[in-house]
C-alpha positions in Angstrom: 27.8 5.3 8.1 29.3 7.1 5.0 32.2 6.2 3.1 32.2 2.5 4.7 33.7 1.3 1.2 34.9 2.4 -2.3 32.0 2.4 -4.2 30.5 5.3 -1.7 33.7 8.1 -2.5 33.3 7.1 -5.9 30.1 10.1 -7.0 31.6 12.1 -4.7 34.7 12.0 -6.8 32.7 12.5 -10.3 30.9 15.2 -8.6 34.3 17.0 -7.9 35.9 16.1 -11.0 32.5 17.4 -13.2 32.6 21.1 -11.2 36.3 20.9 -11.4 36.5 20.5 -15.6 33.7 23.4 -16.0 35.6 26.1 -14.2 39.0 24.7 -16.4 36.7 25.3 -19.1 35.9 29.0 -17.9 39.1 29.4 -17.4 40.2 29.0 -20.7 37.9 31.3 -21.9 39.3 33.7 -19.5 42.7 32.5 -21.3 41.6 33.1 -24.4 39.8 36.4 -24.3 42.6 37.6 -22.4 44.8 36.6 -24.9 43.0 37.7 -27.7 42.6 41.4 -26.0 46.8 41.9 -25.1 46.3 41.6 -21.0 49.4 41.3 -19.2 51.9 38.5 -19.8 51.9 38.0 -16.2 48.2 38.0 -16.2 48.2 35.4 -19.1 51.1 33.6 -17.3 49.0 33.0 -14.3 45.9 32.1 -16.0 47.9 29.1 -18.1 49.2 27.8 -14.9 45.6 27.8 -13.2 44.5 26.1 -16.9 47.3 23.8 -16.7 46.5 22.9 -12.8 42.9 22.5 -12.9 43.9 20.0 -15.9 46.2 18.0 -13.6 44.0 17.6 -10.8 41.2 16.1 -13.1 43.4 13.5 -14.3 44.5 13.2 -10.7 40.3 12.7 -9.7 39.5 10.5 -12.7 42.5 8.2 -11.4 40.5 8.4 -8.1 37.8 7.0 -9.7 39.3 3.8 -11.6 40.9 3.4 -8.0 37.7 3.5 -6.2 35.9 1.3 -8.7 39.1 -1.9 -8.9 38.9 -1.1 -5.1 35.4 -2.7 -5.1 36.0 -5.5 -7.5 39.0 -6.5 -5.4 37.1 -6.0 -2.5 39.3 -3.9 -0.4 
């Protein structure tokens, strides 16, 4: 059975959190050029929130993670 304790979400998790920072990272790039090149400042708007979102829910899946692993040690 999967998921039975902590310790099982836990790569799960990093897997997420890994595939969730490299499109952050595209995204910036996206940022960037789009910056760099004058697109819309609606465009550019929309682009810092996704940026600024993708950040937020890493943090939010690397707190997962702690929480998964003092889970185990405290063996809940």
């Amino acid at each position: 059975m999967k998921n039975t304790d902590a310790l099982h979400v836990q790569p799960c998790v990093l897997d997420v959190r890994g595939r969730v920072l490299a499109d952050v990272l595209y995204l910036e790039g996206l940022l960037t050029g789009g910056r760099n090149r004058g697109l819309a400042p609606e465009l550019i708007e929309r682009l810092e929130d996704a940026v600024d979102h993708g950040h937020e829910l890493t943090v939010l899946l690397a707190d997962t993670v702690r929480t998964t692993a003092a889970a185990h040690t405290t063996g809940r």
